[in-house]
N, C-alpha and C positions, 0 to 999 in steps of 0.2 A: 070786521073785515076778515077774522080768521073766518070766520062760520062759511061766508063767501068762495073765502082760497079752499075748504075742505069740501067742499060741495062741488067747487069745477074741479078739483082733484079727484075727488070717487067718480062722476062721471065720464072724466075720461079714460081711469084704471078700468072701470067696467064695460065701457066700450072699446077698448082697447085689447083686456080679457078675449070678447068675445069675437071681435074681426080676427085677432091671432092664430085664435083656437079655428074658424071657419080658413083662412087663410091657408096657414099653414096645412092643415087637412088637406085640402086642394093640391097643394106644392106636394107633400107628403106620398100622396096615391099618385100624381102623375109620375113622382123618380122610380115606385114601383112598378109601373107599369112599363117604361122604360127598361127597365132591370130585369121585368119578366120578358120585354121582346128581346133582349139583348144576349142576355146570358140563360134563358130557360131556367129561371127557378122551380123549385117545388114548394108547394103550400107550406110546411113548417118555415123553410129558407127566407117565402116571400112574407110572413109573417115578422120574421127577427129584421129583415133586412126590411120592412116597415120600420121597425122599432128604434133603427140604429141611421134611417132617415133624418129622424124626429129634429137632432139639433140644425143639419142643413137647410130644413123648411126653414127652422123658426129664425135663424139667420137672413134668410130670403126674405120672410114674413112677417117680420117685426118691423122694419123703417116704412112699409106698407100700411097696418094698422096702426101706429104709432102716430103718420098724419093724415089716417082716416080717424082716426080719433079724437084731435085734436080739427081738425075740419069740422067734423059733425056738429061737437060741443057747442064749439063755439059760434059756428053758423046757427044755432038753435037760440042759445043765447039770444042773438040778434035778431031773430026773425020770432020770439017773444019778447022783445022791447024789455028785456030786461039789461040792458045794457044802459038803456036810454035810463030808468029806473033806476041804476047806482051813480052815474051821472048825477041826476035830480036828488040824489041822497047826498053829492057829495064825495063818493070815493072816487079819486085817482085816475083816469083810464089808464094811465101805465100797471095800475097794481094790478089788473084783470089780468095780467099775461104773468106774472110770477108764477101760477101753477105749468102755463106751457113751456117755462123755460124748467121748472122743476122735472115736467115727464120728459121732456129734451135729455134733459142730462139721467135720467134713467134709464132711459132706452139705449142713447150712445153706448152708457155704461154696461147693459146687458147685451150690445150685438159686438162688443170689445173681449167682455167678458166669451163670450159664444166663438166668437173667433182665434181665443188665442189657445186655446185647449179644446173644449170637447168638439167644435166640429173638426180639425184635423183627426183625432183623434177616432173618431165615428164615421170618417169617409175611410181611413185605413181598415177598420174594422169590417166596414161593407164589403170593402174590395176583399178582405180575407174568404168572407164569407162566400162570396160569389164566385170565390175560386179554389173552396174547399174541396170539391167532387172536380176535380182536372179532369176525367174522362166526361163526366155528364156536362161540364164545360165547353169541352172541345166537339163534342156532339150536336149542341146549341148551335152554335155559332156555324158549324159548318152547316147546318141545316140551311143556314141564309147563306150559303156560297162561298163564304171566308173566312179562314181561321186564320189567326195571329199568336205569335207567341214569341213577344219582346225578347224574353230574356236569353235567348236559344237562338236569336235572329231568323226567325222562321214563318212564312208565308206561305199561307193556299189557297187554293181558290181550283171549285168544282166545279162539274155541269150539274151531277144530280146524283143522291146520297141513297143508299136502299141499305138501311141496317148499317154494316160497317165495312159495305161495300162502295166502293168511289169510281165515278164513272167522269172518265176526263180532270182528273186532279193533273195541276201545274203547279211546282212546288218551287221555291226562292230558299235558301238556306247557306248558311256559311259553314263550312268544313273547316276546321282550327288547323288540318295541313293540307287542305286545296284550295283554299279562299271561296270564295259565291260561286253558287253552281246550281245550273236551272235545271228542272226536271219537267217533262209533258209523258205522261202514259192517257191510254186509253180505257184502262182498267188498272184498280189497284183495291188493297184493301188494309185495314190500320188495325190491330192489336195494342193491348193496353195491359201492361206488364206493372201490376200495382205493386208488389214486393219490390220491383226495381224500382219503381216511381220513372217509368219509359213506356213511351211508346213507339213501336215498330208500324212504319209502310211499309207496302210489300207493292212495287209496282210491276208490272206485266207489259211486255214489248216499249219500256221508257226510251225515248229518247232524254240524253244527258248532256250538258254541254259546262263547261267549268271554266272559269273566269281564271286564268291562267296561263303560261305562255308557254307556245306547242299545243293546245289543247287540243283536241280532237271530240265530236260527235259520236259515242256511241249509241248501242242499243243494245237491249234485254232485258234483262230482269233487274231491278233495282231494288235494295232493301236500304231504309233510312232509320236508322235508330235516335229517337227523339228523348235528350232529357229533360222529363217535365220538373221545372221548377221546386223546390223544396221549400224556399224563402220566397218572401212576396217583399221588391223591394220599397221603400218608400220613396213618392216625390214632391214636388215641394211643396203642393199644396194640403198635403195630410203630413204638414212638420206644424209643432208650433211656432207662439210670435217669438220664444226666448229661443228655439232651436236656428227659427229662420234667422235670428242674427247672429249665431255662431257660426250656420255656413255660409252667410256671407265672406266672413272672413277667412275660413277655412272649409270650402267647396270642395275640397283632396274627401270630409270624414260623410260628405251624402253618400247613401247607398246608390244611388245611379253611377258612381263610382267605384267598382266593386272591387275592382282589381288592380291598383294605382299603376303596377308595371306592365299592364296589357297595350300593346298599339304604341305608337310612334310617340315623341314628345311633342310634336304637334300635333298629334290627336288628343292627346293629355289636357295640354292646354287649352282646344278647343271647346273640349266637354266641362273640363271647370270653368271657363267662363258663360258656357251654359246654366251650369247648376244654381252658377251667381246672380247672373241675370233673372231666372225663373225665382229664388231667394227673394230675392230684391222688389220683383216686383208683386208680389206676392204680401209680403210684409208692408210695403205702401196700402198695395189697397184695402188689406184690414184695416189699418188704422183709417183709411180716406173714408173709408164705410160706415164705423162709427163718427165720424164726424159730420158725414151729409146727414145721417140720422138726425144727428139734432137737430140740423138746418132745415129738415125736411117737417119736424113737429113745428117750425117755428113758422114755417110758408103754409102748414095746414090750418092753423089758427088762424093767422093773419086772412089768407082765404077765404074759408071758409066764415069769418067776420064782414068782411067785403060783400060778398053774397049776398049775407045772410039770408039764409035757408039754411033752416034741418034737416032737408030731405036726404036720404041714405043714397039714392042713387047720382046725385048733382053732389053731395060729399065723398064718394069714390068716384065720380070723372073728378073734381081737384084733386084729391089725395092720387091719382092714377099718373096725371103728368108730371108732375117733378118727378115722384118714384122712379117712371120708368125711364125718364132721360138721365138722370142719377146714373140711375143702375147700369144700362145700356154702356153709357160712354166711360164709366167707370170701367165694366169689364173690359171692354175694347182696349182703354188704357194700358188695363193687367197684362193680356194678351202682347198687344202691341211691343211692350218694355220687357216682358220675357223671353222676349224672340230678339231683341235689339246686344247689338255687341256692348253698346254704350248705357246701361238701363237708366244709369242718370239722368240721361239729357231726355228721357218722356216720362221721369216720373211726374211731371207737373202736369202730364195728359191725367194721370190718375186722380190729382189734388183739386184738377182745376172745378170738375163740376162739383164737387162738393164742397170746395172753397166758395163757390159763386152761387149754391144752395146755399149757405150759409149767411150770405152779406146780402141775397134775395129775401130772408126770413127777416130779418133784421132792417131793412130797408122799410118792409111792410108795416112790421108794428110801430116802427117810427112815424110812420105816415098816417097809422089812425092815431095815436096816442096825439101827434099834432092837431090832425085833423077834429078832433074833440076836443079840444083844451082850447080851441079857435074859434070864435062863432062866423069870424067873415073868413069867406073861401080863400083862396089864393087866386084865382080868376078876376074879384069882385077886389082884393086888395089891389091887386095891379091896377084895377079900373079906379078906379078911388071909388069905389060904393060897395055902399050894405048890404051886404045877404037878405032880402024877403021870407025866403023861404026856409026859414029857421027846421021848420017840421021834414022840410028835405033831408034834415044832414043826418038825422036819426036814422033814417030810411037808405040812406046815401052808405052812410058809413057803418050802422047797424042792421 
């Protein structure tokens, strides 16, 4: 029986191996590509920021091939009557699925493992990278009409760019002693003063209007000296699982935070229970993600058992549905509970699919493991008669 459990074990590592490695590739090139519309990399940049991808696919890409692999196997299995074969030897049908619950618990283990250090860790790293060159940054981005720049409170939006000249820029920005103040020129142009780490607008016939009392509409010339970033801060989703539960508790020591005495005491409070909330739901759903994991090896076995069929493209449409409604309502959950004042009350939006991928996996191999170990159906017991068709159940259930 061991020869048996190490045989549907390399089978499924090496199918598993291999959808990972194709999978992740996939996820991998599309964040670059993303990366390259977004922010205008350069070849060596989209190279690294390939490379520092790598843990966020395989996060994405592992509870995917995990029960594509577990689908295939075992739908093959079945669909070579070798199932029916250990049966008629005698072993167990519960004992077939101890290797699926074995790569269950590996996988959970490695998208746990993935999630609590290197992918925060490699999503911050990206972000550094993509905003190491601030000028070729803020050039990207305005080439598609709008720039942003959080940490400076600062908004633009163009009609049309020629070099680093600006044609129709309308600018949003906060003055630390005139509050918000909107700008519209018809011509302007931006300077980039890398020894200060600043950049200077220069607008031309602006109209200004400033969010302040008495204000008045001028016009003329308008210059805006911008300071670009120095630090890139961190948010919650590039902290670890042992950091995320420190700022739950203490939301004052996140960097979105920067400045504990800046803004009102209810502004204070609002943004730390931001910080908490985003904390919160964040560290839910790593954990709920390794968990549907396993639940989702244990629904592609059972699956792809049901089936039986090996075929590669009928084992990714099963492996395709759990995954993606997992996935889907998962995130949704994340989203939902980090925007919410209370995150408590929808973390169960986060646990519930993967709770219920779990007790769906589990329900499955209960139902062949019975259904093998039974020769009269369930249909035909309620009837009070015998199965005929003995050769069906092979076929039925294998």
């Amino acid at each position: 029986m061991r020869i048996l459990h190490r045989y549907i074990l390399k089978e499924m590592l090496k199918a598993l191996a291999l959808g990972l490695a194709a999978i992740s590739g996939v996820v991998c090139f599309a964040l670059v590509l993303v990366a390259l519309q977004q922010k205008g990399l350069g070849p060596t940049a989209s190279l690294m920021y390939m490379g520092l991808s790598i843990p966020g696919a395989l996060y994405i890409a592992l509870p995917l091939a995990a029960v594509l692999a577990a689908s295939l196997i075992y739908g093959r299995l079945a669909a070579d009557n070798e199932v029916m074969a250990c049966r008629a030897s005698g072993i167990p049908p519960s004992s077939l699925f101890w290797p699926t619950v074995l790569l269950a618990i590996v996988a959970a283990g490695l998208v746990l493992a993935l999630g609590a250090w290197p992918l925060p860790e490699s999503r911050y790293a990206a972000k550094q990278l993509a905003r190491a060159d601030m000028e070729h940054l803020f050039f990207s981005q305005l080439a598609n009409g709008k720039v942003s720049v959080k940490e400076a409170n600062f908004k633009m939006t163009v009609d049309f760019l020629d070099g680093n000249k600006l044609y129709g820029p309308m600018i949003t920005y906060r003055d630390s002693r005139r509050g918000q103040t909107y700008c519209y020129a018809p011509f302007g142009r931006v300077l980039f003063h890398k020894e200060k780490n600043q950049a200077e607008l220069d607008l031309w016939q602006a109209l200004v209007l400033r969010d302040e009392a008495h204000s008045e509409r001028t016009r003329g010339s308008h210059i805006i000296t911008l300071d670009l970033p120095t630090s890139i801060p961190r948010v919650e989703n590039e902290l670890s699982l042992w950091n995320l539960v420190f700022i739950q508790r203490h939301p004052e020591y996140s960097d979105r935070i920067r400045k504990p005495n800046e803004g009102s005491a209810e502004w204070q409070e609002v943004l730390r229970n931001s910080v908490r909330s985003a904390a919160t739901a964040e560290f839910h759903g790593r954990l709920a993600t390794a968990l549907g994991c396993f639940g989702l090896v244990l629904v592609g076995a059972g699956l792809g058992m049901y089936f039986h069929t090996g075929h590669l493209l009928i084992a990714f449409g099963v492996a395709l549905v759990p995954w993606m409604g997992t996935f889907l309502v998962t995130t949704a959950g994340v989203k939902a509970a980090s925007r919410a004042a209370d995150p408590q009350s929808l973390v169960w939006v986060i646990w519930a699919p993967n709770a219920l991928v779990v007790l769906l996996g589990l329900g499955i191999l209960a139902y062949l493991v019975w259904f093998w170990g039974h020769p009269v159906r369930l249909r035909d017991r309620l009837l009070g008669r015998r199965s005929t068709a003995g050769s069906r159940l092979g076929r039925s259930a294998g």
